[in-house]
N, C-alpha and C positions, 0 to 999 in steps of 0.2 A: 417516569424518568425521561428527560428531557433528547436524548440522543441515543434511547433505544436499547436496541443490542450494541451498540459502538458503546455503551457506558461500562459493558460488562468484559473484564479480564479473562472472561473463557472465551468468548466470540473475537476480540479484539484482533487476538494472530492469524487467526480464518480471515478478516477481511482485509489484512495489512496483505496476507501471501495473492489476494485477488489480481489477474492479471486486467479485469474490468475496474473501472473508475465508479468508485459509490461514495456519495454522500447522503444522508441527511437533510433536508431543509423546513423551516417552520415558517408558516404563512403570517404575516402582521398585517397592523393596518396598518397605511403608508399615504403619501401625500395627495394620493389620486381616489382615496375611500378603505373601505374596509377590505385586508387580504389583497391590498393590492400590492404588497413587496413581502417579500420573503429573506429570509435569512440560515445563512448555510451552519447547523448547530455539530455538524459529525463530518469529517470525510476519510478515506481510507487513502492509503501511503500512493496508491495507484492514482488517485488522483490529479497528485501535482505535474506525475509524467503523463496521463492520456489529456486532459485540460490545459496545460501549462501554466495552470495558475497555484503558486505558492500561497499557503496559510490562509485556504477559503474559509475556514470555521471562523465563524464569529463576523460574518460580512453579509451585509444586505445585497440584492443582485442590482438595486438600482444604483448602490455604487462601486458596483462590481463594473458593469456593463451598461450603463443607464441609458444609452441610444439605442438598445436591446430588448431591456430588461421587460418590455410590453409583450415582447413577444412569447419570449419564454414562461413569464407569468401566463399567457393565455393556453400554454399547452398545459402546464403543472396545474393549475388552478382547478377545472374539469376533474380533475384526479380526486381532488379532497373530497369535493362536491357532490361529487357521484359514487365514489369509490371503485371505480371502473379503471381496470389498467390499463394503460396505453404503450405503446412500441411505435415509433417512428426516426424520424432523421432528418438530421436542421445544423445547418451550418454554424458556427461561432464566427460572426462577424468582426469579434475582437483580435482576433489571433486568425483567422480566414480557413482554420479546419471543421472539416464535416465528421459531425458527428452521428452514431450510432443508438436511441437509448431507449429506456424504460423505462416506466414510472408505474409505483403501488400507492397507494395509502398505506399510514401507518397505523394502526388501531391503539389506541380507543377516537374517532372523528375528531371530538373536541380537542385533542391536542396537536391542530391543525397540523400535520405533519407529512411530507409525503417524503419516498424513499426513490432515489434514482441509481439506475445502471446507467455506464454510459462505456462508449468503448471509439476513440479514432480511427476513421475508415476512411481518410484523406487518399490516403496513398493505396489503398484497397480500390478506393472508385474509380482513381487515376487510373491503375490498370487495367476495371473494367472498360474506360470510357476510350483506351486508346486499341482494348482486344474488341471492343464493340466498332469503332472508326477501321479497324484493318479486317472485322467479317463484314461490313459495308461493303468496302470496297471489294474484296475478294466478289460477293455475290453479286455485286453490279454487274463482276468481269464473267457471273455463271464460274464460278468455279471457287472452290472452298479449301480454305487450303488448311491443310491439317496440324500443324503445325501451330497453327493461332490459337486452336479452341486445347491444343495439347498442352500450353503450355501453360497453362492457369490450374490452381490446386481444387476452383468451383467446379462443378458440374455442369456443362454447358449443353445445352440443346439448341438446336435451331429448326424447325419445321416451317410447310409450306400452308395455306388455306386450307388444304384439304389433314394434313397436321401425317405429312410423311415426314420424315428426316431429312433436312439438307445436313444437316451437321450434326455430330454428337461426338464427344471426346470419349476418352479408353473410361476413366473414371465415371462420367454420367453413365456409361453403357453398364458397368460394372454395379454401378448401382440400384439403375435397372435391374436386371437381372436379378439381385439378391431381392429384391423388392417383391414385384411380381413372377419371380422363374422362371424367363424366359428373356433373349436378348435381342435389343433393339440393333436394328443394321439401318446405315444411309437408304434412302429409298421405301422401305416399311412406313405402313401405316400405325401409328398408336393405337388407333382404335381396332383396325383389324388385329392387332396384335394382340390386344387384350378383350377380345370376342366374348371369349368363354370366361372372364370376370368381367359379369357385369357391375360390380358395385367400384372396383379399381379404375373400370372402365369409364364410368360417371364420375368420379371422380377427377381422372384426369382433364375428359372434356371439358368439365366446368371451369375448371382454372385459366386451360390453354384459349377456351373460346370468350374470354374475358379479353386476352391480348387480340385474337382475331379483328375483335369488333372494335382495333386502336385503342383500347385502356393500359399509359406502360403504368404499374402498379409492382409494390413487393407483397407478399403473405406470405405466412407460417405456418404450416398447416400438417398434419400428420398422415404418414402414409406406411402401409405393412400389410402384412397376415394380422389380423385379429385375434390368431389364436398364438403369435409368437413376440415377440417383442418388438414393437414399433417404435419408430423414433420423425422425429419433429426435423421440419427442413424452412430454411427462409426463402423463398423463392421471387426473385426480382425480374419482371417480366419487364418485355420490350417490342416494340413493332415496327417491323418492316417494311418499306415502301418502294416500289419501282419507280423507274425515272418519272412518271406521269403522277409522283402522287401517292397514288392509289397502293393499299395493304394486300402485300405478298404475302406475309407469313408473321414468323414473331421468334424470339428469342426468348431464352431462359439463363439465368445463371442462379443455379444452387448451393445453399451451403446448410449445410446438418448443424442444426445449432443444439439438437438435446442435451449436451453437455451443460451447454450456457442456460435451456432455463433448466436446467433441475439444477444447477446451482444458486437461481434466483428462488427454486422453493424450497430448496435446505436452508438458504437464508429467511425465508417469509417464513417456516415452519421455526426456525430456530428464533426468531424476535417473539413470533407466537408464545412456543415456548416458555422463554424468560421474561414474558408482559405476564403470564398466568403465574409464574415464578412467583414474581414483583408482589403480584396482586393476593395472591396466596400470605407470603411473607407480612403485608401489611395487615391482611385483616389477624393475622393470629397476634403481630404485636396490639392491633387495636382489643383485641377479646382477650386477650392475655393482662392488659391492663384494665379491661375492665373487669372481668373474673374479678383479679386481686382485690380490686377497689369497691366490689359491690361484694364481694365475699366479706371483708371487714366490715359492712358498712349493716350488710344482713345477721353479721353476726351480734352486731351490739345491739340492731332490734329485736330479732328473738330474744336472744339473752334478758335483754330489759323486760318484755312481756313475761317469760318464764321465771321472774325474780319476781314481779307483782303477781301472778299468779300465786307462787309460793308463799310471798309476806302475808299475801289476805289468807290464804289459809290458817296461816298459824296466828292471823288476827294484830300482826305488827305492822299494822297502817300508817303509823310513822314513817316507814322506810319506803314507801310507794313511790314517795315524789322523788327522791335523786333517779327512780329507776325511770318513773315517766319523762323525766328531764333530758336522759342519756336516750330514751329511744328517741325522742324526737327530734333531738339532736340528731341524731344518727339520720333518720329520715329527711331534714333537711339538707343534710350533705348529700346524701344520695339523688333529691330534687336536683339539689344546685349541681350532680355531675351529668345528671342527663341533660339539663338546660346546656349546658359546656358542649356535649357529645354534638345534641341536636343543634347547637353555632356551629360548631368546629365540620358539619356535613350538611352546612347551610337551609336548615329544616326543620329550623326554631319558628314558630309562629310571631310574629314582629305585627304590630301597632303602629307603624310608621306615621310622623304628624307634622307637619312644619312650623320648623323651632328653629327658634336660636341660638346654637351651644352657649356662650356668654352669658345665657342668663340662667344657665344650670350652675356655670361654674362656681358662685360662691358657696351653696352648700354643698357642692361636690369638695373643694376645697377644704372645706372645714371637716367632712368625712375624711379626706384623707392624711389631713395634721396628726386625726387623733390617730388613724391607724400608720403611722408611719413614726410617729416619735419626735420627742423636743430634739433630736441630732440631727434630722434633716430640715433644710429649708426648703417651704415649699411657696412656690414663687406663680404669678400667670402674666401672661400676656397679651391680652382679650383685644385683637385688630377693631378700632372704634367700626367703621363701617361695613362688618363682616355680616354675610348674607346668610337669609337661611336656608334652612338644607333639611329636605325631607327623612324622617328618620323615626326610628322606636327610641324615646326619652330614656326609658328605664333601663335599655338592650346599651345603649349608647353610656352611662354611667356606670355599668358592669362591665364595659371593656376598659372604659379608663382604668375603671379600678384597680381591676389585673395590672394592666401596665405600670401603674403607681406602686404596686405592692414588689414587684420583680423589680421596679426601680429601686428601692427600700431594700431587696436583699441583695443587692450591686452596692449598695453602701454601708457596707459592717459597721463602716468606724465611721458612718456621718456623710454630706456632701449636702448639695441644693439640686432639686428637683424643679422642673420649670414645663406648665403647662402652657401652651400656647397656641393661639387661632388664627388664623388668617387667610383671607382669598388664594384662590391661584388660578394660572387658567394653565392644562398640559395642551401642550401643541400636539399634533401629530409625531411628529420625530420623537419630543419625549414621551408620549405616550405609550410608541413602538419599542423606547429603551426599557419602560415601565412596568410592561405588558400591561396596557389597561388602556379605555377608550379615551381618545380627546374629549374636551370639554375645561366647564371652566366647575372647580372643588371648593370647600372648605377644606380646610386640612388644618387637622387638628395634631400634634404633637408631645410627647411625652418623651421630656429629655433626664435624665441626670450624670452626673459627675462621679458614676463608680468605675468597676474594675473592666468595665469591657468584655466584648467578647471574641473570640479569635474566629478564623475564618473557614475554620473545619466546621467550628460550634453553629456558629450564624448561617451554614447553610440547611440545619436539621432543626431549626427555632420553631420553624410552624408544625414539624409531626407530631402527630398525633400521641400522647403517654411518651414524648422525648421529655427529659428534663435534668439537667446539672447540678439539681439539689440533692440532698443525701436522703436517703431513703426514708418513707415517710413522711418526710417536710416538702413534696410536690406530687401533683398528681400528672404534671406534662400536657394538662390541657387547657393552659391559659391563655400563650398565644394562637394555640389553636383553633379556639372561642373567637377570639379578636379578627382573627383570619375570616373564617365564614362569614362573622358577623358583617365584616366593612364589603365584602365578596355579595351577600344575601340584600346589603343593602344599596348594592351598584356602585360601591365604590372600590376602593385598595387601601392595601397596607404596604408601606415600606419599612424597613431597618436600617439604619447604619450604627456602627460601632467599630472602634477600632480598642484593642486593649493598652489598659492605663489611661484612656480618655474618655471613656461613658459612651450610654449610647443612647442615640434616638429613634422612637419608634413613633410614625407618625400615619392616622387616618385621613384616608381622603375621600368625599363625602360627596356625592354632585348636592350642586346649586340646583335650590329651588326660586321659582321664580311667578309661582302662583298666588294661593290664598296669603293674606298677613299670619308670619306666626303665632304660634298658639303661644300664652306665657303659660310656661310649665314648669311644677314643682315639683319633683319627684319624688316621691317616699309613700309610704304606708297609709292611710288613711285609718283613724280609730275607729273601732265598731261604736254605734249608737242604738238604741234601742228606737223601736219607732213609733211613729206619732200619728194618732188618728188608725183609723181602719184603710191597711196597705195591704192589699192582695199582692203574691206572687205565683207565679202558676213554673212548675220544675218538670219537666221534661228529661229522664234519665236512665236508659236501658238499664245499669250497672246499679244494684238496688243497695248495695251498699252505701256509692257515694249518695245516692238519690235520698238516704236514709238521713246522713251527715248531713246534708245539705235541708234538709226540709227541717230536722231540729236544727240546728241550730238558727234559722230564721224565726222558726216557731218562739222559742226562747227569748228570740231579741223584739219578741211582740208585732212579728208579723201574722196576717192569716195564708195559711202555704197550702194550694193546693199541688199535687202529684201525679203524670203518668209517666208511663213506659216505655211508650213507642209515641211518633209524629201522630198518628193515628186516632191516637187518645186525648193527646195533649190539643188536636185544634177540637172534637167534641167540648172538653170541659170549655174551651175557649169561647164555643160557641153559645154553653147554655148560662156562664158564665157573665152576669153585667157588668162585672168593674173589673176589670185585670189592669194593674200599674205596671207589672216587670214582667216579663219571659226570660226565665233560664232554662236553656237548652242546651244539653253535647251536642256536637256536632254530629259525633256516627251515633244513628240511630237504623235499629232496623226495622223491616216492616216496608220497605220502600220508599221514606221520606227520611233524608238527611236532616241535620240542625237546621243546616239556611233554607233549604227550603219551608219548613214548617216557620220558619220566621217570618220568610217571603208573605206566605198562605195568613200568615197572621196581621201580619200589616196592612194585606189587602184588605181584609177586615175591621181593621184598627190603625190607620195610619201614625195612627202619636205613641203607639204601644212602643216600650224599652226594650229593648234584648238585651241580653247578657249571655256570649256563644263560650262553653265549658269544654275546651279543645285539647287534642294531642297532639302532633308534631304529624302525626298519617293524616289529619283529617285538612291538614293545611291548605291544599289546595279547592276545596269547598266554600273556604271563606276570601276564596279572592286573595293569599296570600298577604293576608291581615289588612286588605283595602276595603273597609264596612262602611257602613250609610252612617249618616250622623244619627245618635243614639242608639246606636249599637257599637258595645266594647266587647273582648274577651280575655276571659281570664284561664289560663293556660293550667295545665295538669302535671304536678299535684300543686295543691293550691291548700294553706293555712285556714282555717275558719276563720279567724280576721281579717285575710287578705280575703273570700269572701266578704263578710261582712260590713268592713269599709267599701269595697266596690259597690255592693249595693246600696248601703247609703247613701255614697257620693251622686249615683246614676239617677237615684231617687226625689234626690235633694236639685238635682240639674246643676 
């Protein structure tokens, strides 16, 4: 959620009644590189009066404050980066008040966000700076006058080199005392004072012999019994000079802030809180949709197997095929929902190649006349000189498709659908409005003329099992697919729509600017039987699929040899004279993965084909679908045709 706890209606009144200034802000990229402006997404009622700035949400600081904005960036920036909290104090050059703040991160990293406290202490330092100008002069004259350090609500000390008391007010003394149980007087030493604790004692020293040696400095720092309830103090040191110069002593002025941070960690605890909330809520809608969607999906494959089981019993084999029809039916939905799931959490295994959508688009076209009906027109708009754009072919016509088909059910009664292509280049500024990096896109577009969507709707389009269809007629995870998919392949997605005017859903794609594209045909390829004596050598922990996969090659008149492990598979390879193809999973156990026994094989056989038999875990193994030329893969679960044709075609070159 974009503004946190500020998004939530139980935390909302807790930060409005805050007498400190918090906002929100999210880091972008901005005209100076990556994360170099930020933008204010939350701030609380207190805001407007400790900052004096009206209606910060939704404003970047470099046009907040842009003769500044370097600055402030360089304090907050560290925050994200490191996740280290900081506490300091820095003037508002724009307005000429000193401010007081703090800065966390906001967890989860990635959603570059940091949280600031902030509190005006203009008039707070003026005080100090005019009760510090009248104990100057009092001590110049030797003499201290009581009345100065009495009349400030801080706790004020003043000591000499040797760290006696020239000065201390009712309240510091007071404090004292509850502190360590015992009371400080003008003239006393601190440290004889506190002889017999020594750990209070080291304590103190360290701080005060910080100002001794001329460092003025503020700290935070906790001071008590250990065994009673201690509390946290800001302490702003200072140092004293006689007329020659040279450090006489040093000042203090204290102030007890525990109130303020265990306010800031009933806040961090409380955003904690409702991010595990958040995160809770989504994955059980995510498992809650898939449950229902793989519970239907598992029950019409058992069903179908326990109904062939049963027909061959009683020997009415007629009736096998509507059942083997419906389970596999069944089990390609269930493929095509995992492919969805694994887009939509960008962890689909992608083939990325450089293409030019334009020359997908006529048989994509003509796929989607037929599924969309003689009521709609479907129209394109192919930009003559549009560039190509590195990408999965096949990943890339199944998001259109979605989009085409959701276009189709926006128009009950009919309209014109209209695919269209064209350069762009995002500057910075729009890329910051975008959320996505500069550069220059393809951007590909999916428009039509139905019923729109309203602006409650349009902001839940990408979750995950969201959907406006009637039950049964959507599974909610189609723009969700399209989402990952343009996110996995470095680009974005945008929407617009307004209702009664249609809407458009458009990918933007970077420009590639390398190899000449590939011309690609996308679809299916037929199995063929093979020709001549073609070795394949199968490589497949999982003995079932290794079963499937070795007949059905046998079948299509290959010779198939079989192991189990990396281990095996390069033996055979070795005693082996002709190997034409390797297919191999990828997780293999034993100590050799897929790519590496491919590696190991190559080096042996530099012109050897692979074919990597993968899941969506093992993705990162293969280089995130970037393979050497002559090596393809084909993704899990996979058709015995959609084998078959693969190997063909890899076969065929």
């Amino acid at each position: 959620m974009p503004a946190g706890i500020l998004s939530d209606n139980r935390f909302r009144a807790l930060f409005d009644q805050m007498d400190e200034g918090f906002c929100v802000i999210e880091f972008i990229d901005g005209p100076c590189g990556p994360l170099s402006d930020y933008v204010h997404i939350a701030a609380n009622a207190a805001y407007t009066q400790q900052a004096g700035i009206p209606n910060a949400v939704g404003l970047r600081v470099r046009e907040m404050v842009p003769e500044e904005a370097d600055s402030w960036i360089a304090r907050f920036r560290p925050v994200l980066e490191t996740g280290r909290q900081i506490r300091f104090e820095q003037e508002f050059a724009a307005t000429g008040n000193l401010f007081e703040l703090s800065a966390f991160r906001v967890e989860p990293a990635q959603n570059r966000q940091v949280a600031v406290l902030f509190k005006n202490i203009t008039n707070r330092r003026a005080s100090e700076r005019e009760l510090e100008a009248r104990v100057a002069s009092a001590l110049s004259e030797r003499r201290v006058l009581a009345d100065v350090v009495e009349g400030t609500a801080a706790f004020v000390q003043v000591a000499d080199r040797d760290l006696r008391w020239l000065a201390i007010n009712h309240a510091a003394a007071d404090e004292f005392e509850r502190i360590f149980g015992t009371r400080p007087r003008i003239g006393l030493s601190m440290l004889d004072l506190l002889a017999d604790k020594p750990d209070h004692r080291a304590a103190v020293e360290a701080v005060w012999s910080r100002a001794l040696a001329g460092e003025a400095f503020t700290e935070v720092a906790e001071f008590g019994d250990p065994t009673l309830a201690r509390r946290w103090y800001e302490m702003r040191f200072g140092v004293l000079r006689d007329e020659g110069g040279e450090i006489s002593g040093a000042y203090q002025f204290v102030y007890d802030v525990t109130e303020r941070l265990s306010e800031q960690e009933r806040l961090r605890d409380a955003e904690e809180a409702l991010r595990q909330a958040q995160k809770m809520e989504a994955v059980g809608q995510l498992t809650g949709g898939l449950a229902h969607d793989f519970n239907n999906l598992l029950a019409g494959i058992s069903g179908a197997f326990e109904m062939i089981a049963l027909r061959l019993s009683q020997g009415r084999q007629a009736d096998v095929e509507k059942y083997l029809t419906a389970g596999l039916g069944a089990t390609r939905r269930a493929a095509a929902l995992t492919h969805r799931l694994l887009a939509f959490s960008r962890r689909q295994t992608l083939s990325p190649k450089p293409i030019l959508i334009n020359r997908l688009l006529p048989d994509l076209v003509e796929l989607v006349r037929r599924t969309v009906g003689p009521g709609i027109a479907v129209e394109t708009v192919g930009a003559d000189d549009l560039s190509a754009t590195m990408v999965d072919a096949n990943q890339l016509e199944n998001a259109l498709l979605n989009l085409c088909i959701n276009a189709r059910d926006a128009m009950p009664d009919g309209g014109r659908l209209t695919i269209e292509t064209t350069n762009v280049t995002v500057d910075s500024q729009v890329a910051a409005t975008l959320g996505m990096l500069p550069g220059d896109y393809v951007k590909v577009s999916v428009s039509d003329t139905g019923t729109g969507i309203d602006k409650e709707t349009l902001e839940r389009v990408f979750d995950p099992f969201f959907t406006t269809k009637p039950m049964g007629e959507g599974t909610g995870l189609g723009l969700s697919m399209v989402y990952g998919f343009a996110k996995q392949s470095h680009g974005h997605v945008r929407i617009h729509s307004q209702v009664g005017n249609g809407t458009s859903v458009s990918l933007y794609l970077p420009q590639h600017g390398g190899d000449a594209p590939l011309d690609v045909t996308v679809g299916r390829p037929a199995p063929a039987r093979a020709t001549g004596v073609t070795t394949v050598l199968v490589v497949d922990d999982e003995q079932m699929v290794r079963m499937i996969v070795v007949d059905a090659l046998t079948d299509l008149g290959y010779s198939v040899l079989e192991a189990a492990d990396g281990a095996a598979g390069l033996r055979l390879l070795e005693t082996t004279p002709h190997v034409d193809l390797l297919i191999t999973d990828v997780g293999l156990p034993g100590g050799l993965n897929g790519r590496q026994v491919a590696d190991a094989a190559r080096a042996q056989r530099p012109d050897l084909k692979v074919m990597f038999i993968t899941g969506y875990a093992e993705n990162a193994a293969l280089n995130h679908g970037h393979v050497e030329p002559g090596m393809e893969i084909l993704t899990k679960p996979f058709s015995v045709d959609d084998l078959a044709g693969r190997v063909d075609r890899m076969l065929r070159g």
